[in-house]
C-alpha positions as CSV (number, residue, x, y, z in Angstrom):
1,X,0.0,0.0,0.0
2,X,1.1,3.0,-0.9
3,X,1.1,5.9,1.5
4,X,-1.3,8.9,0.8
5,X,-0.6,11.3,3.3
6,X,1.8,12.7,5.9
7,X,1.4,13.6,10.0
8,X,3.3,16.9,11.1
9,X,3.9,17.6,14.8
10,X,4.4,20.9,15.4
11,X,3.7,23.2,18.7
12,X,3.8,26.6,18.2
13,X,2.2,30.3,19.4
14,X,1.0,28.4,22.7
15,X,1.4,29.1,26.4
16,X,0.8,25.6,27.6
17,X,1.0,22.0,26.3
18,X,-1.3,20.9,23.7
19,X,-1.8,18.6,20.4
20,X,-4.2,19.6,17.8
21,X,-5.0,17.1,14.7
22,X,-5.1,18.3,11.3
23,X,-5.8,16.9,8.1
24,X,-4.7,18.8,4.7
25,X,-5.3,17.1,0.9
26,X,-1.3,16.5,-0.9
27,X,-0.2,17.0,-4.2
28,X,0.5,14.5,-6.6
29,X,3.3,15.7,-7.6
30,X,5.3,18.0,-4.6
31,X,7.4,20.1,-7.4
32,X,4.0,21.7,-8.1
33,X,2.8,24.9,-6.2
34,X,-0.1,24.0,-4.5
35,X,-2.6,25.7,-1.9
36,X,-3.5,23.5,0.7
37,X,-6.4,23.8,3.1
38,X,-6.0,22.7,6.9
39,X,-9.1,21.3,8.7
40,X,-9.2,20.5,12.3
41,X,-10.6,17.3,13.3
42,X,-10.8,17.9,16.8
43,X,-12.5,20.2,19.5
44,X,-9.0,21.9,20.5
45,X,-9.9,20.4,24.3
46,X,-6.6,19.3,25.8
47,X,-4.2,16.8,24.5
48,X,-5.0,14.7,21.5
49,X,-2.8,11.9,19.8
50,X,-1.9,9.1,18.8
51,X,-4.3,9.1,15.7
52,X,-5.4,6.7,12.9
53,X,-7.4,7.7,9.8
54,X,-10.7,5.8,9.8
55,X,-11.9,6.5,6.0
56,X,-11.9,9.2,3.7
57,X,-14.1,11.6,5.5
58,X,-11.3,12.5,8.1
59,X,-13.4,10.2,10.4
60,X,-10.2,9.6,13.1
61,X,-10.2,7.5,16.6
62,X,-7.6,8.8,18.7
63,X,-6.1,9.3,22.7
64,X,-7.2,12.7,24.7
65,X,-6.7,13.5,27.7
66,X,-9.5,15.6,28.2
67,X,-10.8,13.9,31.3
68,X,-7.9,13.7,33.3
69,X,-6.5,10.6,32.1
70,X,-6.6,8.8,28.8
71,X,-9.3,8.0,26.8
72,X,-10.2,6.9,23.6
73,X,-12.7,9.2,21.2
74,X,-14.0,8.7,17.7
75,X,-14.4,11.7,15.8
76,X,-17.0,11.6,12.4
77,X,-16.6,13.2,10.3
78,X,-20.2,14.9,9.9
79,X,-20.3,15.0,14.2
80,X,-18.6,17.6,15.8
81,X,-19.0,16.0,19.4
82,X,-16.3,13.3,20.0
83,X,-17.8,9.8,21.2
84,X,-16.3,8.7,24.1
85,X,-15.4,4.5,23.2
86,X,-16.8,2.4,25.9
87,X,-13.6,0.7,27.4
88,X,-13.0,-0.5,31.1
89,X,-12.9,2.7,33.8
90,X,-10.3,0.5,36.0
91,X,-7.7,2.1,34.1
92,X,-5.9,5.4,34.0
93,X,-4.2,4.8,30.5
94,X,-5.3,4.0,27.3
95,X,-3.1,4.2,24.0
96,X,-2.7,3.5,20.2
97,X,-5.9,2.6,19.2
98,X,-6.5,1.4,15.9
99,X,-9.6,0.1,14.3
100,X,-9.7,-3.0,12.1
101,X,-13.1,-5.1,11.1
102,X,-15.3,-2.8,13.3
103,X,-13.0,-2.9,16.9
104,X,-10.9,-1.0,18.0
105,X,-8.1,-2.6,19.3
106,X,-5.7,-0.7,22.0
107,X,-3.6,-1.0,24.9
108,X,-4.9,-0.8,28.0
109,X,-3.3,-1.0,31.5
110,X,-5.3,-2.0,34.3
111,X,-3.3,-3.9,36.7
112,X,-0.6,-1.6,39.4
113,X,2.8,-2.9,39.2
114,X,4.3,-5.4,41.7
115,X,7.4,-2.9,42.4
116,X,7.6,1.3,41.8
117,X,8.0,2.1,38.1
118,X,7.2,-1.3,36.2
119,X,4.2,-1.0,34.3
120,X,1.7,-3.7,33.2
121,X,-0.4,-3.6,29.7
122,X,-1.9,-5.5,27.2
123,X,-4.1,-5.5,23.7
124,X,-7.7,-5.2,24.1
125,X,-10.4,-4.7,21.5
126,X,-13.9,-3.4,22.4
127,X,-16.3,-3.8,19.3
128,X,-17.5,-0.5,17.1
129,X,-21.7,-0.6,16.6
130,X,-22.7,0.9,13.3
131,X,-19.3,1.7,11.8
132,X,-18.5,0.1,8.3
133,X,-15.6,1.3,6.4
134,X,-16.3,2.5,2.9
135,X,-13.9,1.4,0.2
């Protein structure tokens, strides 16, 4: 598969800590001038990352920590409210989700460590209602 896009991090013109998610169109040919147009595909709450493109529409699942700890949110493209993906509260990290066959899958760490900095995780999936990929 060949790739069709690129992911920029950049921080810039802000006072405290923060990741946006952007989406821009690319060239087919990058010796051509070109003007691009930058659409946000989150609700600039907090810190967002660790994204995957879900379709064409700019439909993303990604990591915020808009709550207080991580959490996994789908953004659609046609709903500006992110949905919040049911996963189990006994954890204060989530990460990397990605979405294959309608579940996400992600890692998830739920059980404290035996000793002081050792962490435990593992994959989980929690199944997507109502969300087909269009081809």
């Amino acid at each position: 598969m060949e790739p069709t896009g690129i992911i920029v991090f950049t921080i810039f013109d802000r006072a405290d800590y923060g990741f946006d998610i952007f989406s821009t169109k690319l060239p087919t040919n990058f010796h051509d001038n070109w003007d691009y147009i930058e659409h946000c595909l989150i609700d600039d709450i907090s810190i967002n990352f660790n994204k995957q493109f879900f379709d064409e529409d700019d439909t993303i699942i990604y990591v915020s920590e808009r709550t207080g700890s991580s959490r996994i949110y789908l953004n659609r493209s046609q709903i500006s409210k992110p949905e919040l993906i049911q996963t189990p509260t006994e954890s204060l990290f989530h990460d990397r989700p990605v979405i294959n066959n309608s579940r996400v899958y992600y890692v998830f760490a739920h059980k404290p460590p035996e000793k002081l900095f050792r962490s435990w995780s593992a994959l989980y999936s929690t199944r997507l209602c109502g969300l087909v990929k269009m081809k």
